[in-house]
N, C-alpha and C positions, 0 to 999 in steps of 0.2 A: 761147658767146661766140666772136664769130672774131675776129683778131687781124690785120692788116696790116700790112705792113713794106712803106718807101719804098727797102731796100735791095735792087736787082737782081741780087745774086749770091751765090753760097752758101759760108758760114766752115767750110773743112774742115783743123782744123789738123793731123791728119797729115798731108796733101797740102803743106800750109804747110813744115813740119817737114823733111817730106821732100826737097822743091823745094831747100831751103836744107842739109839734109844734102850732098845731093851734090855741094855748090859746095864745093872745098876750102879750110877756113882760113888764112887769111896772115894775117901781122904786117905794119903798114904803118908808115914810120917819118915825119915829119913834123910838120908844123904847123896847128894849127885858126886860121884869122882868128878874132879876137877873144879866143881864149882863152888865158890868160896862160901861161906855160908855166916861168913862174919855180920856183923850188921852194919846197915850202908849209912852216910851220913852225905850229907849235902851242905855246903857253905854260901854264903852270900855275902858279898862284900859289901862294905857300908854305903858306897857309889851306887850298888843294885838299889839298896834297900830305899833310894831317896829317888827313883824315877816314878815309882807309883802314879798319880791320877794326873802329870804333868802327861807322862806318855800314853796314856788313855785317851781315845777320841771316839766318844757315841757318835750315833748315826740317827738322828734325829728324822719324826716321822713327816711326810708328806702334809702341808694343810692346804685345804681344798677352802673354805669361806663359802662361797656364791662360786655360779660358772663362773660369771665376769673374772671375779681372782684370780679363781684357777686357769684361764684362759691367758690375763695378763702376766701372772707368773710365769706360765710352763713359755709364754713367746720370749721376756724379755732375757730369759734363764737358758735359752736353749743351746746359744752357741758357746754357753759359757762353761768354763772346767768346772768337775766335781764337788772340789774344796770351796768354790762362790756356791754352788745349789745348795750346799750342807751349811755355810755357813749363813748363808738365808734364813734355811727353815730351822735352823737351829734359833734364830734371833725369834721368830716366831712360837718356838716351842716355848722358848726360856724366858723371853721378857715378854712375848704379847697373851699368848693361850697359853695359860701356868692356872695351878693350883693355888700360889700364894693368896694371900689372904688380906693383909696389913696393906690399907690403901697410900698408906707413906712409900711401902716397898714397891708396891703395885705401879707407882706413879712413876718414879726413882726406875725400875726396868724397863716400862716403857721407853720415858728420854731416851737413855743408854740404849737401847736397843733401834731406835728412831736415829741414831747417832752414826751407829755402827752400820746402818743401812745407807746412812748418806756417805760412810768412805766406801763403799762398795760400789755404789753407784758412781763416785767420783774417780774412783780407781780402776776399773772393769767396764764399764759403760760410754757410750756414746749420748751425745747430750740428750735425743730425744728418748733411747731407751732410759737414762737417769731418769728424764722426766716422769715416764709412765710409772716407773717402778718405786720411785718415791710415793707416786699418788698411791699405788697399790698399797706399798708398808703403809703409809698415813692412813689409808681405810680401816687395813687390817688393826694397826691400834687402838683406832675409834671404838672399833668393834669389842677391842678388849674391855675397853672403859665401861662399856653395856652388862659387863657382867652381875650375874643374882644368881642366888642359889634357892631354891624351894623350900622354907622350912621342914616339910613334912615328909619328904623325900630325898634330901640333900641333893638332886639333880642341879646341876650347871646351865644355865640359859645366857645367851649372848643374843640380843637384837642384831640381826643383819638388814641391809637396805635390800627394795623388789630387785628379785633378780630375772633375769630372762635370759632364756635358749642362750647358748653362742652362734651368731648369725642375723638370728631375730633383729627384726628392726626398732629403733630409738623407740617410738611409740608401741613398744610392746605391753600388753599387761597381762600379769598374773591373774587367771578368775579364783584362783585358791585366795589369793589375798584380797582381792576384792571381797567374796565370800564372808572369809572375817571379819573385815569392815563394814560392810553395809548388810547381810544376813548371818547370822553366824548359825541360826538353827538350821540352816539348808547346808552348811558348810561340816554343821553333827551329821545331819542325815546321809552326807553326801561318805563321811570318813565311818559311819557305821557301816553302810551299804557294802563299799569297801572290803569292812575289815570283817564282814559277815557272804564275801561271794556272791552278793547279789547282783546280777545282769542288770539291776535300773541303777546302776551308779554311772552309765553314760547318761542317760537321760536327763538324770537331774542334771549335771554339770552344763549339757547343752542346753535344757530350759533354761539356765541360768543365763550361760552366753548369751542368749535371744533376748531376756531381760534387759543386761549389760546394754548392748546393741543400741535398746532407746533409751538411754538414761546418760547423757548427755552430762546431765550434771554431777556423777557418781564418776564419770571417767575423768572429768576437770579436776574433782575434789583428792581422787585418788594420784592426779599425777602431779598435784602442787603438795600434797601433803608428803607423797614419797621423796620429791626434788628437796623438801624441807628441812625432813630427816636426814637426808644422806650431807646437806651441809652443815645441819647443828651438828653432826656426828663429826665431821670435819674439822669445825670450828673448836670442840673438844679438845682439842691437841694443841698444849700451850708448845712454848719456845723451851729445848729440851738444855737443862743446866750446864751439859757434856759439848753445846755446840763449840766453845771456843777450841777443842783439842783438836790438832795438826792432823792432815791429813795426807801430808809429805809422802809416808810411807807408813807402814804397819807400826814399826818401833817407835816412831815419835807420836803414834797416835795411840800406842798401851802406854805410854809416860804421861802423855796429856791426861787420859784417863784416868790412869793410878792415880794423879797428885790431886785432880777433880774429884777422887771420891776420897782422897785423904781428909781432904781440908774442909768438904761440907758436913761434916757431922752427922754422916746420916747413922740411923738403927740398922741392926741387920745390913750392914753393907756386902756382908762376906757374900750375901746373893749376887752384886755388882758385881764382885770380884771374880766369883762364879764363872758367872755371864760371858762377862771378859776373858777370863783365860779360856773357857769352851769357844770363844769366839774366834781367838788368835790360834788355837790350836787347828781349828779347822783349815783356817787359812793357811798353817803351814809355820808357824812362827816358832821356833826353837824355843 
């Protein structure tokens, strides 16, 4: 196919660019005919001035936890609209992996957010997806609970439970975790090797597996101790203050809520309140 052009000269905008670099910039001060040169003003009515952080909706980041979470997340989420994925990981942002500090408030976001997960589930879900995705939020909070910060670093640490591959079979194990558990100086050598490029960082790992291999007692210990963990972490998560609030529909269960955080006297509530209104907003609540 040929193509013709009725235009007789050729668009070369470095040359364009350049022609015009060389001229040097001035300020010109003056008058345009025609154009008014009054000073502009801008009004806002008092209706504008009161939509602020109501009509605001963040976009709350992604959380990954273990494969396993991210696995049961991304399945039970997947056929679901926008406004449930956001307003997921928003409950995760705000009331489980937060910054706060005051273990009063700490505990107080979790319920509410524990809460806020069981109307979604109730509302959006089919029973068996409820189920898995309760169990996921109820992980995910445990997890919150585990948090410390390093004096000497102010770094954030969060215990999570052994995780393995998605696919991997039930009796999978971590040799990294074993590693720490049962040798941690082959588990130094193995993360300096590492983080120094050395080519015997397979070796160790696979000496290690070979070890593993006969040691019978180190796989037992390590898979009754993990099972052990992941239920005290469970068992963690009392019964959340917010369960008795309706689940009818969205508006009787921000009223249940409201009156629920009226009347317990908590500190620092306005984080609940927070919570809440980012909660309902995502979902679309006027």
């Amino acid at each position: 196919m040929k193509i013709n052009s009725s235009t007789h000269y050729g668009l070369n905008l470095y040359e364009h660019l350049k022609q015009r670099s060389d001229q040097p910039a001035a300020l010109v001060e003056g008058y345009i005919q025609g154009l008014s040169h009054d000073t502009d003003t801008l009004e806002i009515s008092p209706a504008a001035r009161q939509l602020a952080e109501s009509d605001i909706v963040d976009h709350p980041l992604k959380y990954f936890g273990t494969a396993q979470i991210n696995d049961s997340l991304n399945r039970v989420l997947q056929n679901q609209p926008s406004e449930v994925k956001e307003a997921v990981y928003g409950i995760i942002q705000s009331n489980f992996i937060n910054d706060i500090t005051g273990e009063e408030t700490r505990t107080a976001l979790l319920e509410l957010g524990l809460t806020q997960a069981e109307y979604i589930a109730k509302s959006y879900m089919n029973e068996d997806e409820a189920a898995e995705f309760m169990d996921t939020m109820t992980l995910i909070g445990a997890i919150s609970k585990t948090r410390s910060v390093d004096p000497e670093t102010n770094e954030v640490h969060y215990i999570t439970p052994p995780q393995r591959p998605v696919g991997a079979p039930d009796d999978y194990i971590d040799l990294t975790d074993m590693m720490r558990k049962f040798e941690p100086e082959t588990l130094s050598k193995l993360q300096e090797a590492i983080a120094n490029g050395k080519e015997d960082w397979n070796d160790i790992l696979q000496s290690f597996a070979k070890k593993v291999a006969g040691r019978e007692d180190w796989v037992k210990e390590y898979r009754e101790g993990s099972a052990k963990l992941l239920e005290e972490m469970k068992q963690g998560i009392g019964e959340s203050r917010f369960g008795n609030a309706s689940t009818a529909g969205l508006t009787e269960f921000a009223k249940g809520i409201k009156d629920i955080i009226a009347n317990e006297g908590l500190r620092n509530k306005e984080f609940l309140e927070d919570s809440l209104g980012a909660f309902l907003r995502r979902l679309g609540a006027k």
